[in-house]
VMD Tcl script that draws the C-alpha trace (Angstrom):
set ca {
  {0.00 0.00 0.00}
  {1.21 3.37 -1.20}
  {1.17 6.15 1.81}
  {0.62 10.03 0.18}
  {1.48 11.43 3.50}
  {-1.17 13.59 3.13}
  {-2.55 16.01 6.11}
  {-5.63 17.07 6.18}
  {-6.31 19.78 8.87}
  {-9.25 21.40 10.09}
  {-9.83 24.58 10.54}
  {-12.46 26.03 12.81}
  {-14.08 29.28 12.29}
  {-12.04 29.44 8.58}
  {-14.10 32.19 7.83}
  {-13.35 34.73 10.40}
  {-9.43 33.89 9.91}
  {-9.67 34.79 6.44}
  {-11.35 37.71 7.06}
  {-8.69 38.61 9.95}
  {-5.77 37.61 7.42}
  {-7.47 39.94 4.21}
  {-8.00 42.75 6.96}
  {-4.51 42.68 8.50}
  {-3.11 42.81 5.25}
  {-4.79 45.69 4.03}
  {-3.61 47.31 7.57}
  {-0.06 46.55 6.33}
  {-0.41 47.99 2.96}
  {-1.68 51.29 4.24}
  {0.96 51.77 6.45}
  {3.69 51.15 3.77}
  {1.60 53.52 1.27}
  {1.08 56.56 4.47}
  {4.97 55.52 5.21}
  {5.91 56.43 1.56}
  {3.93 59.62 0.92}
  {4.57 61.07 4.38}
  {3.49 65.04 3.12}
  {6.53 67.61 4.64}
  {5.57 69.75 8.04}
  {3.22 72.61 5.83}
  {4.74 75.51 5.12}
  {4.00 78.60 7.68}
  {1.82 80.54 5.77}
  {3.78 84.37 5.11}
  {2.39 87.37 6.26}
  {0.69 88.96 3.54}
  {2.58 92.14 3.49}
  {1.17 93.54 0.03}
  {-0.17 96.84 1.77}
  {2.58 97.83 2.70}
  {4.53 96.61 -0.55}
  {2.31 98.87 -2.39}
  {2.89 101.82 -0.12}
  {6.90 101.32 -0.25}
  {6.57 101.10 -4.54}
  {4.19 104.36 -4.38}
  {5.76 107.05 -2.13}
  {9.60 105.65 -1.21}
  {10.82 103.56 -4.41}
  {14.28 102.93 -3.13}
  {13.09 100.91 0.20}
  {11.35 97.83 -1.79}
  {14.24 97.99 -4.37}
  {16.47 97.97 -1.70}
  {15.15 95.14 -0.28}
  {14.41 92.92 -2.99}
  {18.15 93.61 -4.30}
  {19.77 93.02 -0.59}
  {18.22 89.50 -0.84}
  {19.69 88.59 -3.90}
  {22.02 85.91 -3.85}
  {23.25 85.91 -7.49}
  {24.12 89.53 -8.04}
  {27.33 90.58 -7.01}
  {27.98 92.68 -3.76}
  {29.67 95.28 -5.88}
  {26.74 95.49 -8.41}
  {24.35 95.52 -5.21}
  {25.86 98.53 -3.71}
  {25.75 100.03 -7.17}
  {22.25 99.73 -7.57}
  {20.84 100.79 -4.29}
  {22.99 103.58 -4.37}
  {21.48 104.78 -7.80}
  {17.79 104.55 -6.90}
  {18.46 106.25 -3.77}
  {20.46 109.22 -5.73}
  {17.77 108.86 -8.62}
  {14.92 109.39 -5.64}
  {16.60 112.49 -3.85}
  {17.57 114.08 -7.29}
  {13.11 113.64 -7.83}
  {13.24 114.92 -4.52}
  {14.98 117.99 -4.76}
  {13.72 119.40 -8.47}
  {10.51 118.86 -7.18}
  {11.11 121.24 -4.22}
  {13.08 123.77 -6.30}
  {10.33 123.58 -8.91}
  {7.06 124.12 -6.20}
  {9.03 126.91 -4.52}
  {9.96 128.94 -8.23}
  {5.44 128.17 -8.98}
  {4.78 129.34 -5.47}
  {6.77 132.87 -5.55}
  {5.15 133.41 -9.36}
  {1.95 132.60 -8.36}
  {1.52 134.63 -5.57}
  {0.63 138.02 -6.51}
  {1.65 141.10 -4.16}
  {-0.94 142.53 -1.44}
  {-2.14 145.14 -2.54}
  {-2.86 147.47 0.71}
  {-5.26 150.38 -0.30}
  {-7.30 152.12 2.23}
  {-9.38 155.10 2.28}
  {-10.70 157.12 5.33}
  {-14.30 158.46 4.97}
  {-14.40 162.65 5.61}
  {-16.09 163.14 8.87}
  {-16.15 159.50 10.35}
  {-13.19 157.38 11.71}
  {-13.76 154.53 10.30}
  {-11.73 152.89 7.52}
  {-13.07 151.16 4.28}
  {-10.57 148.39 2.09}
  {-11.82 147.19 -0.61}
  {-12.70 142.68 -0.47}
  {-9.79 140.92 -1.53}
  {-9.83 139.26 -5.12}
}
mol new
graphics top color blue
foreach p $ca { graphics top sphere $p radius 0.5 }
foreach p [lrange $ca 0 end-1] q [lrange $ca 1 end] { graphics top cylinder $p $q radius 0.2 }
display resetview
């Protein structure tokens, strides 16, 4: 007789072991997928500074430019300096015509007083004319 060494086992409760086994392996495959595409620590979100951006670009150019060109790490130190130091002669040169050019308006513009009174016969009082 020919022995096929065979075993036959039995399993209780087969189907709740399968289901444990499908289960835990899903488990495992989540934790290698979450392990791989672990997102970086968010960025801090940057205070929005535009306002004030917009103020700097307006009414004091050389402050933003100055800025911007302090930060950057390709130019040159030499061809920094240079720059900065032209917008901020560029802005006091705007600076100065401008207040050379209101003062000449202001002196044209402004016609003498003219200071013409005339005393009444009999009375003390004193009559000048309304202003123009």
């Amino acid at each position: 007789m020919i022995d096929d060494e065979v075993q036959h086992l039995q399993i209780d409760n087969a189907e709740n072991a399968g289901y444990a086994f499908e289960k835990g392996r899903q488990r495992a495959q989540h934790e290698v997928y979450a392990a791989r595409n672990v997102p970086a620590q968010p960025a801090p979100q940057k205070k929005k500074r535009i306002f004030w951006w917009v103020l700097g670009w307006i009414f004091i150019f050389p402050i933003p430019l100055t800025i911007i060109i302090a930060r950057n790490k390709k130019l040159k130190p030499l061809i920094k300096a240079g720059i900065i130091i032209a917008a901020w002669v560029l802005y006091l040169l705007i600076g100065i015509a401008s207040g050379a050019a209101n003062k000449n308006k202001d002196q044209s513009a402004t016609p003498a007083p003219q200071t013409s009174y005339s005393v009444q016969a009999g009375t003390n009082k004193i009559y000048h004319p309304p202003f123009c």
